[in-house]
Every structure is written in C-alpha cells, then in structure tokens.
C-alpha positions in Angstrom: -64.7 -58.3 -63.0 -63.4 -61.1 -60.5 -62.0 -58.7 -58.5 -64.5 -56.4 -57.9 -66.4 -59.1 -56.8 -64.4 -59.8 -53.8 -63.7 -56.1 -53.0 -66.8 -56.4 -50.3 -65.3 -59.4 -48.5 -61.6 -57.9 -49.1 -62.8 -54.5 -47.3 -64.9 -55.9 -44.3 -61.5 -57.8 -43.6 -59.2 -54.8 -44.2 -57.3 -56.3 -47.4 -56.0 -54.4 -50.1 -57.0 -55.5 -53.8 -55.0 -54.1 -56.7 -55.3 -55.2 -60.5 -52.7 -55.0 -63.4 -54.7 -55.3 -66.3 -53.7 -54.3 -69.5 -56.7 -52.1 -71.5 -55.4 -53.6 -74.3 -55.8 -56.9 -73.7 -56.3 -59.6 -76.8 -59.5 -62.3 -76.6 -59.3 -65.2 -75.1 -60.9 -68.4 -76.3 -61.4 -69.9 -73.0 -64.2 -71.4 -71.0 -65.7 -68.3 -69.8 -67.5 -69.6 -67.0 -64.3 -72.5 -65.6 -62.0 -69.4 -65.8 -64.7 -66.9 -63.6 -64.4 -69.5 -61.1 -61.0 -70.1 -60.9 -59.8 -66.8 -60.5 -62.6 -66.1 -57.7 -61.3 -69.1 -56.1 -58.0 -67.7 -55.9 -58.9 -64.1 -55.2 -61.5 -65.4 -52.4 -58.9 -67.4 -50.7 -56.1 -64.8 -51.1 -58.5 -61.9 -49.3 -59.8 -65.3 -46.4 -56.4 -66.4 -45.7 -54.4 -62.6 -45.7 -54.4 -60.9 -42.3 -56.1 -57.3 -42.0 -53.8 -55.1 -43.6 -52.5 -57.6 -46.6 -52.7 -57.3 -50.2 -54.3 -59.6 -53.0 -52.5 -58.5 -56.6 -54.0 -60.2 -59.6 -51.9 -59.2 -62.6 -52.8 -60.0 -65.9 -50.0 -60.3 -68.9 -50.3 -61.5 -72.4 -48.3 -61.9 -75.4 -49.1 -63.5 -78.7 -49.8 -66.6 -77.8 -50.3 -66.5 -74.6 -52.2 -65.2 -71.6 -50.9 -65.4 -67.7 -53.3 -64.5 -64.9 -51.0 -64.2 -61.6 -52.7 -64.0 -58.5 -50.4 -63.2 -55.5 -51.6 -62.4 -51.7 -49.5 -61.7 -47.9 -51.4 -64.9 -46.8 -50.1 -67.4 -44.8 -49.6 -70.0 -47.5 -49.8 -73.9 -48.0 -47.3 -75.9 -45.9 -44.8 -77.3 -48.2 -46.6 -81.4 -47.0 -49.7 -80.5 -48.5 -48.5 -78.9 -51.9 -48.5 -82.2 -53.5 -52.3 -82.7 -52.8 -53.1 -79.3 -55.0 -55.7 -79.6 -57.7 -56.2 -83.2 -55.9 -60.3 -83.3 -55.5 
C-alpha cells in the first residue's frame, strides 16, 4: 500500500518501483499508523533523491519472529559526516 502511494511521484520523475512482498505474509502487531509513515518516508525520499532512470526496491521478509522491511534506492546517498546525525530530530 506504501508503495503504490509513491508510484505518481516515482513516474513523473522516471523512477522505477518494485516490491517483494511475500502473499503469505504473518500479522504484525505494530503501530499501524508509525510504520505507514516510516516506510513512506523512505520510499518518498528513495524516488526524490534517485536520478530519472533509478530504482526504489522495498522488499519485505519475515520469519517467525520476525519481520524486515528493506528499502533500497540508486540515490545518491548520505555522506558518510552526516550518518551519525540519523534519527537525530
């Protein structure tokens, strides 16, 4: 659902967005609405920073205990100075 709700901005910027995502997936007991917007987050700024012609992947794995969302993009990336200041507000 996250991802088709970039697949607007992806297109009018030429991006590519692909999903791996199990049918078969187990429930999650998460906050639905803090994970919504984390994963939009990511997808959004994937598709911004990716140059026409690049690719947002969101995979999604899971296991018995655990579930992975991996969101990876052809962006340009965060310098390696300001990695410390991530999930600073």
């Amino acid at each position: 659902m996250c991802a088709e709700m970039i697949l607007c901005q992806a297109r009018d910027r030429g991006v590519v967005v692909t999903r791996e995502v199990p049918a078969d997936l187990p429930e999650i007991h998460a906050d639905r609405r803090a994970l919504k917007q984390i994963l939009i987050n990511l997808l959004s700024n994937g598709v911004k920073f990716a140059n026409p012609g690049g690719r947002v992947r969101v995979v999604v794995e899971a296991d018995a205990q655990t579930m992975r969302f991996i969101v990876r993009d052809t962006g340009i990336g965060i310098a390696p100075p300001g990695l410390p200041r991530l999930g600073t507000p």
